[in-house]
N, C-alpha and C positions, 0 to 999 in steps of 0.2 A: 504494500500500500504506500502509495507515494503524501509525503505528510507537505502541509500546505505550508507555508510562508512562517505565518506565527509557532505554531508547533514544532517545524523544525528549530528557527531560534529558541524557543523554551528550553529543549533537547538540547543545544548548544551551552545555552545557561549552564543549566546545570553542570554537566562536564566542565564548565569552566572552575564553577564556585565550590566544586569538590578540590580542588587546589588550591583556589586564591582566598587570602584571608588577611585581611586588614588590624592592625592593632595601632596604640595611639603613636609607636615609634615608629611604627611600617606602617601606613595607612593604605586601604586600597581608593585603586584612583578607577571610580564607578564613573562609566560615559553612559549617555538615555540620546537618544537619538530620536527623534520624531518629524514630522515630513516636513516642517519650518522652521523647527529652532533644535537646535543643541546643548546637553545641560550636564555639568561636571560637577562630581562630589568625592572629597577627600574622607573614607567612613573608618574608624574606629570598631570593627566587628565585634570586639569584647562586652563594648556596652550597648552597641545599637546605635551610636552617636554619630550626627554628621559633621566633622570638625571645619571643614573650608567647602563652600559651591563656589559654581561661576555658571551663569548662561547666557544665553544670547540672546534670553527676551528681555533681559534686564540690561541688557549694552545697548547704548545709541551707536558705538561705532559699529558693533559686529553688525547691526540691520541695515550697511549699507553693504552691496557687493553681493556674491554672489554664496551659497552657502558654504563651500569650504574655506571662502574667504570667515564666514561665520566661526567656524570652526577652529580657526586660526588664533583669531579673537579669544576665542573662551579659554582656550589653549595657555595661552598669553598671562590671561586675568587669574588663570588657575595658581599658575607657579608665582605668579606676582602674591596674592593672597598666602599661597603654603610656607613661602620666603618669611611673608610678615608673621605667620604664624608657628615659623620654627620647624618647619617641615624640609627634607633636602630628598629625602628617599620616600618613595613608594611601589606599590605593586601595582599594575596595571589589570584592568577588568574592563575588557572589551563588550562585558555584556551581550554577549552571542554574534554581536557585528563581527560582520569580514572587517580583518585588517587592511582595511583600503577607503580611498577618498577623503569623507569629511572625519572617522573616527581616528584614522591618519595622520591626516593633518593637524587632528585636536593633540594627539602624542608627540610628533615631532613638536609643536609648537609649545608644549608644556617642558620636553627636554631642553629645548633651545632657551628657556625663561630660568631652567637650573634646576631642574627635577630629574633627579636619578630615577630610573625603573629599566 
């Protein structure tokens, strides 16, 4: 049976999060992707806590350009905030996205700002 769009990423999820696991010294770095805007969270998996976001509905610059210019953005504002927050290292959690395009661009653009993962 061929599983549709949503169910295969869930099935991705999981395999992911059986591995990756956020704590307040290693945070994991959660991307949400949806068809307009893009949204990044630094979480704390021990307590449940979200330590730093950034998105894109909340930037006036990320809503010009085109979305992975979006992307870029939040990217950007992620490691700028983690910086201020004392963060250097994280783990990354693609949240079932292929690593390509805007989810891409959101990591390259958070390592270039001085985020290890």
């Amino acid at each position: 049976m061929a599983l549709n769009k949503v169910l295969r990423r869930a099935k991705i999820k999981r395999r992911i999060r059986k591995k990756v696991f956020g704590t307040v010294v290693l945070p994991r770095l959660s991307v949400f992707r949806s068809n307009k805007q893009i949204y990044a969270q630094l979480i704390d998996d021990l307590t449940g806590k979200t330590l730093v976001s950034a998105a894109s509905l909340k930037e006036k610059s990320a809503q010009e350009g085109n979305k992975i210019n979006q992307a870029t953005v939040v990217g950007k504002l992620i490691a700028e905030k983690a910086q201020k927050a004392g963060i250097t290292t994280v783990v990354f959690d693609r949240n079932g996205y292929l690593y390509h395009g805007r989810v891409k661009s959101l990591a390259d653009a958070a390592r270039d700002g001085g985020l290890k993962f």
